[in-house]
N, C-alpha and C positions, 0 to 999 in steps of 0.2 A: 682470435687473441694472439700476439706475438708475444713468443715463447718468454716465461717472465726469467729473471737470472736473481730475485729475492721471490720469495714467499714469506708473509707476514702473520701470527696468529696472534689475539687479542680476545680478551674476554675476564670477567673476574673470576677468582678463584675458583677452581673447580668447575670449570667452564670445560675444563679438557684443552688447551692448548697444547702442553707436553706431551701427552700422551699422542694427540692428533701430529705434534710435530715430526714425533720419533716416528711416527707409523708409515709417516709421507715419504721419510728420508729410506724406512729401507725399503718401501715399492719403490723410488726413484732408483733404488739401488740393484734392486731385481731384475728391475727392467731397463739397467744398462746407463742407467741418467748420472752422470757424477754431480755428486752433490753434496752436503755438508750442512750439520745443523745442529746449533746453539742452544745450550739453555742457558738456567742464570750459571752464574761464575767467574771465575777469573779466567785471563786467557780469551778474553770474547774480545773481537774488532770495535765492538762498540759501546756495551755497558761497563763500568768502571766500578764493580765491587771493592770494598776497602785498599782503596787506592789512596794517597793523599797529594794533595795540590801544595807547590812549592812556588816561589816566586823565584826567577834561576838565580839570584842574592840568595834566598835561602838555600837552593840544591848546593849552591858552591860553596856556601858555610860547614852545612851537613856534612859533605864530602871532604872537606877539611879536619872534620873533628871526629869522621869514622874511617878511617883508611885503608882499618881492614878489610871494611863494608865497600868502600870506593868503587871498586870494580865493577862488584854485584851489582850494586846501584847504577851506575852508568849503562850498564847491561841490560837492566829490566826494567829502568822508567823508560816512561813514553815521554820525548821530549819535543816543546814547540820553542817558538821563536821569544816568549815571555814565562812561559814556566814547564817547571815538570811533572809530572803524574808518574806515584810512585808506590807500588804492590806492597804490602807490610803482611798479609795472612795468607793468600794464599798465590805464590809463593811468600814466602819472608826473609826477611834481609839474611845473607850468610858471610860469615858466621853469625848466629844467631848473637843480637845485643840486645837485652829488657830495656836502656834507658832508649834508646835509638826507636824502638817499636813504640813506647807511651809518645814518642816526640810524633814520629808519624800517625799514629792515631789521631791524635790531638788537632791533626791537619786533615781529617778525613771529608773527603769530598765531596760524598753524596750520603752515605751509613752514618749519619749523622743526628743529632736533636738541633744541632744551630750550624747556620752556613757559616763558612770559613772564605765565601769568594760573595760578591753581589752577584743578584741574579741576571744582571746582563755579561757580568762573566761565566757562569753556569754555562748560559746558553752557546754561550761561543766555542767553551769548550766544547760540548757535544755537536755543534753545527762542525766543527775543525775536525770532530772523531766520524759521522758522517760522512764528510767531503772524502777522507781517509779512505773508507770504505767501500766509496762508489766507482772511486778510480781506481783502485785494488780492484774489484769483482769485475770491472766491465774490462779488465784483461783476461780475464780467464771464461774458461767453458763449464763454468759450477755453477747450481741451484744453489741460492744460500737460504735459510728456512732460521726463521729467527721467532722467536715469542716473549711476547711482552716489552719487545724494546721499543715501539714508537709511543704506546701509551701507558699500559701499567707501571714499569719505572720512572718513565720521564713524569707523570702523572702524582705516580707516590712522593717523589723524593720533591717536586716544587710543594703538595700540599704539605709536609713536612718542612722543610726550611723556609719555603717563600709564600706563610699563608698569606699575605699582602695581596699575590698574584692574583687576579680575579680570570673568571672563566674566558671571557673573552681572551686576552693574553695571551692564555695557555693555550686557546683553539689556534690563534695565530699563529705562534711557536710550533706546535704539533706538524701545521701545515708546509711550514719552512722547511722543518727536518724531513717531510713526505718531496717535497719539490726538489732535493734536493739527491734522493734516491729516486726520481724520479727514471731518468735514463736507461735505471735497469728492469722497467717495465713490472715494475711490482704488482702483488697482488695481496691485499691484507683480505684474511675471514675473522672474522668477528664474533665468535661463537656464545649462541646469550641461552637463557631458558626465561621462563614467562618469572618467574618468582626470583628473587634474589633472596629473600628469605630462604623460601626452601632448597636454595642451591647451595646455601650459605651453611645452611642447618647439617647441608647432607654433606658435605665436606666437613665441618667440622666433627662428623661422625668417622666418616671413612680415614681421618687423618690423626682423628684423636686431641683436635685443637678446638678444642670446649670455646674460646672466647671470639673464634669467628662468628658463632650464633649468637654474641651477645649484641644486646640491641644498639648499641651503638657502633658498633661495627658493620652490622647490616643497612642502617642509616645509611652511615659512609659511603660505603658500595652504591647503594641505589642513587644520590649524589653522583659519584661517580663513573658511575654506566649512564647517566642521564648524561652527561658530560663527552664521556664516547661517542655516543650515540649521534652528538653533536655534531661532533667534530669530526664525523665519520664524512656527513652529508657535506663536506667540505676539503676534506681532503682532494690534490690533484693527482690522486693513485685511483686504480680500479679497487675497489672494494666490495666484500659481499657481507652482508648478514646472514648468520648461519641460526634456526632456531632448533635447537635439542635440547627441546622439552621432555620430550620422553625418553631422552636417553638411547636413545637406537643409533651407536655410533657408527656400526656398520654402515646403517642408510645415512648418517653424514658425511660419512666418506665417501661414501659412493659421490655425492653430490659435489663435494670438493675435486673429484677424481674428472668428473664430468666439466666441472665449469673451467678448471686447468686443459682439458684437451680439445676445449670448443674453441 
């Protein structure tokens, strides 16, 4: 296998992705590997937590009627050739304005209940925050170790906004954004256990979030991994199914450790 420069984890909650991720990042680090590795949040190359989408009419309205803000703003949106993407919580605007924060909110891009852009603009934005990505990393000599961003948020936030989207779509979209990172010889693991029920149950123990065991939540998920699962066998990245069932992280790692040094 040629050395990959992303490693990808994927899996429903409580699958162990974080945990697996942080784990990888400090053996790569032990053992001399420069590397770097994302969870959710702001500040990530690629997901877009409470950020809001601006048409650049509107950033240049904004920016006129906050000036004290103006700076900050132009400082910390991410800006394309048609709009801007702009952080409101974590960071937030300074000096701190309440009406200016309800205005950005109100424009929020993905942490949403209703879209603020069509889903063929959704899409572009994150194919554009990709492209970003791939030619950033493929200059550098860093492992990047990312979790949840090719499926469980892109996955969350269209059933959310774009329930219209049918399964097929989204398999083909998933695939774009995998072709796309392609170059830097990815490798996604896909970490599942035979029950989603009871994976679902046991997270909702250990975490103390009683309504992930409820049953329509578990539903969901199994929808959902049946949908991964899909779109796994299609992806133009190398991929593995990892099963911890029993829970024996040790011996999953080991496995993960193995199929990165074959």
């Amino acid at each position: 296998m040629t050395a990959p420069k992303l490693i990808l984890f994927e899996g429903i909650p409580g699958s162990g992705k974080t945990t697996t991720s942080q784990l990888l990042h400090a053996r790569f680090k032990e053992h001399g590997t420069d590397s770097i590795v994302f969870v959710e949040g702001s500040e990530h190359p690629i997901d877009l937590p409470f950020y809001a989408y601006l048409s650049m009419d509107e950033f240049e309205e904004m920016l006129s009627k906050y000036p004290l803000q103006a700076g900050w703003l132009k400082q910390k949106s991410i800006m394309d050739d048609a709009y801007a993407l702009t952080p409101y919580q974590s960071p937030e605007p300074d000096p701190r304005d309440d009406t200016l924060l309800a205005y950005l909110r109100a424009k929020e891009f993905c942490y949403a209940d209703r879209p603020v852009v069509s889903f063929d603009t959704f899409t572009q934005v994150f194919c554009r925050r990709f492209e970003k990505f791939a030619a950033s990393a493929m200059k550098q000599d860093t492992v990047t170790i990312f979790e949840s961003v090719l499926f469980q948020h892109q996955i969350h936030d269209i059933h959310r906004l774009y329930p219209e989207v049918g399964e097929r779509e989204i398999i083909e979209y998933l695939g774009v954004l995998a072709d796309i990172i392609r170059p830097l010889n990815p490798v996604l693991f896909y970490l599942t256990q035979d029950s989603v029920k009871e994976s679902l149950e046991h997270t909702a123990q250990i975490r103390s979030k009683p309504k992930w065991a409820a049953e329509e939540t578990i539903a969901y998920y199994v929808r959902r991994k049946r949908l991964e699962l899909d779109a796994i066998k299609e992806l133009p990245i190398h991929s593995m199914i990892i099963n911890n069932t029993d829970r024996d992280w040790d011996k999953m790692f080991g496995v993960i450790l193995n199929a990165l040094s074959g």
